[in-house]
C-alpha positions as CSV (number, residue, x, y, z in Angstrom):
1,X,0.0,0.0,0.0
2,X,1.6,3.3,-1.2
3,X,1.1,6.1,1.4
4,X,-0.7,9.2,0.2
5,X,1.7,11.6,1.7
6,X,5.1,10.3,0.9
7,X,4.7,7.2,-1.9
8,X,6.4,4.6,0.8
9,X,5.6,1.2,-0.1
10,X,3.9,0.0,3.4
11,X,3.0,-3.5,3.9
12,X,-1.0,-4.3,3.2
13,X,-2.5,-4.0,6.7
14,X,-0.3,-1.1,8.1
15,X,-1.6,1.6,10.3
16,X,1.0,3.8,9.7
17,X,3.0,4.6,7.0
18,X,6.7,3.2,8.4
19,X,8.4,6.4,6.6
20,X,6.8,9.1,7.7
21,X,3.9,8.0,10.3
22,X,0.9,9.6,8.6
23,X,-2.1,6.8,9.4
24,X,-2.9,4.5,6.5
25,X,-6.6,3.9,8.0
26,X,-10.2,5.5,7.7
27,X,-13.2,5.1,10.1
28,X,-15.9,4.2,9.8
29,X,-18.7,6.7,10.5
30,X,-21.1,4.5,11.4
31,X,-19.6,1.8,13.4
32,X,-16.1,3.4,14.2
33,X,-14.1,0.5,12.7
34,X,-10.6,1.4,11.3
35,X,-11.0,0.1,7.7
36,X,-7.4,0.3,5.9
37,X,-7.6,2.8,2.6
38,X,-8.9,2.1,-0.4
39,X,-11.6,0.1,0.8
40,X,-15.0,1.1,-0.4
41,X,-16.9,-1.0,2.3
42,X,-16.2,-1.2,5.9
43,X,-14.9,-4.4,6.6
44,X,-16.8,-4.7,9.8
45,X,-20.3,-3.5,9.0
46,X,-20.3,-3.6,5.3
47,X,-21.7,-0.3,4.9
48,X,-19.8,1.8,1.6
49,X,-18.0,4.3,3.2
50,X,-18.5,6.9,0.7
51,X,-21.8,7.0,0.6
52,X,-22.1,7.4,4.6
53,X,-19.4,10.0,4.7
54,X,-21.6,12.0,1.7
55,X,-25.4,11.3,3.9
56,X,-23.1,12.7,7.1
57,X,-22.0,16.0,5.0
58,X,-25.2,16.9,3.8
59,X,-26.8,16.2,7.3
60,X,-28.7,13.0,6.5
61,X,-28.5,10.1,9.3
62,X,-26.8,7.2,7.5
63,X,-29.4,4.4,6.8
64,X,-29.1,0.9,8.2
């Protein structure tokens, strides 16, 4: 997994990117899981994580 900030190769899984530190995870809005990036479902509630982070911006309650 290549980290956004500084294009380190980190190992699939990582938290943090081992060059620079900057976190290599998203949450979940909905359940609060850390999901690794690039991921377009959380991989603990199955809920797309764009389309919860869009319902959150424009003040709709994400749907079950």
């Amino acid at each position: 997994m290549k980290c956004p900030k500084c294009g380190e190769d980190n190992v699939f899984g990582a938290l943090n990117c081992v060059k620079c530190g900057t976190k290599l995870t998203t949450s979940c809005p909905y359940c609060g899981y850390e999901n690794v990036l690039g991921v377009l479902a959380c991989q603990n509630c199955g809920r797309f994580l764009r389309k919860i982070k869009e319902e959150l911006k424009s003040g709709e309650a994400p749907k079950a």
